[in-house]
N, C-alpha and C positions, 0 to 999 in steps of 0.2 A: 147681883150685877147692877152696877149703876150708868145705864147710858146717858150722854149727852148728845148733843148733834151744835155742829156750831157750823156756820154759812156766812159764806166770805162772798159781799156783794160785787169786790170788785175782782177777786181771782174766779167768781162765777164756778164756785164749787162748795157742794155740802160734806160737811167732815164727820163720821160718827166716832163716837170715844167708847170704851169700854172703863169705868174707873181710870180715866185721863189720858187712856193710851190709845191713839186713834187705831182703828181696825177697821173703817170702810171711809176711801173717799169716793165724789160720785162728780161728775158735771152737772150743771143745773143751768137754766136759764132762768135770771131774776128782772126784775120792774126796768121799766121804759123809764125817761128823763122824767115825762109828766108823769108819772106814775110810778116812781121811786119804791121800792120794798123797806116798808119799814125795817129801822134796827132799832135795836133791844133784844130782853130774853122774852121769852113764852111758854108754852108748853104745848104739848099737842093735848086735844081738848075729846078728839074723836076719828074716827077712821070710819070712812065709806069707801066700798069695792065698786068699782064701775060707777061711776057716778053719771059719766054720757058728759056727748060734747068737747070741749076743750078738756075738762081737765083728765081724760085717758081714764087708767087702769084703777087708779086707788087715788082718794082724798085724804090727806091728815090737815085734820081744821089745827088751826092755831088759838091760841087764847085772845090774840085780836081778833074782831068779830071780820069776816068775811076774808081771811088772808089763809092760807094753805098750803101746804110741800104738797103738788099731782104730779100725777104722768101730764101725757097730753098728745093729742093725735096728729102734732105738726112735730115730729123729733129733730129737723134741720133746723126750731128753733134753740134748744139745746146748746149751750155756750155764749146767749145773747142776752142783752137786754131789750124782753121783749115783750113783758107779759104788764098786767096790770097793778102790780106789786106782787105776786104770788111767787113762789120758787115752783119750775118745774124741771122736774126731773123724766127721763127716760122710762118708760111705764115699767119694762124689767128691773128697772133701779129702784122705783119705789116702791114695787110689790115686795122687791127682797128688802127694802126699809122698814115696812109696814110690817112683816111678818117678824122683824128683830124688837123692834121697838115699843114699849108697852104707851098707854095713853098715860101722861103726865109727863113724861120726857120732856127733859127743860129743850128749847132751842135758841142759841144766841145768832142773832142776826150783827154782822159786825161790818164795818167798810169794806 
């Protein structure tokens, strides 16, 4: 199985693919104006459970240094631009991403 994940900053949704055929989308809430979320591709580089704080239930670092897919312990933020570039997702949303997804997963960050 080959997954990818691609994240649409301005439909404010992360897409999973299965060898190109999506099979999970999710709501997410990505980067404020000053604090735009990078695009480009990545990969996911590492996975932490409960990390504490803002970022909720599970971490997936990204191959930019300090950018991430979390949960997060504010979920009315969820469909905004509101974080500091990071994507977050609903903590139930990213446990069940985390438990799909191996580390190396490309992730394309697009408009």
């Amino acid at each position: 199985m080959a997954y990818s994940i691609t994240i649409s900053i301005s439909r404010r949704t992360l897409t999973l693919f299965n060898n190109g055929t999506p099979i999970r989308s999710y709501p997410v809430g990505t980067g404020k104006h000053y604090s735009p979320t990078p695009k480009g591709q990545y990969h996911i580089v590492n996975k932490r459970p409960n990390p504490g704080g803002p970022f909720g239930s599970m971490w997936l670092g990204l191959s930019i240094p300090h950018y991430g897919i979390h949960g997060t312990n504010n979920p009315s933020s969820i469909g905004g631009y509101v974080s500091k570039g990071c994507i977050r997702m609903y903590n139930k949303n990213v446990i069940e991403l985390a438990s799909i997804v191996p580390i190396g997963t490309v992730v394309n960050i697009v408009s």
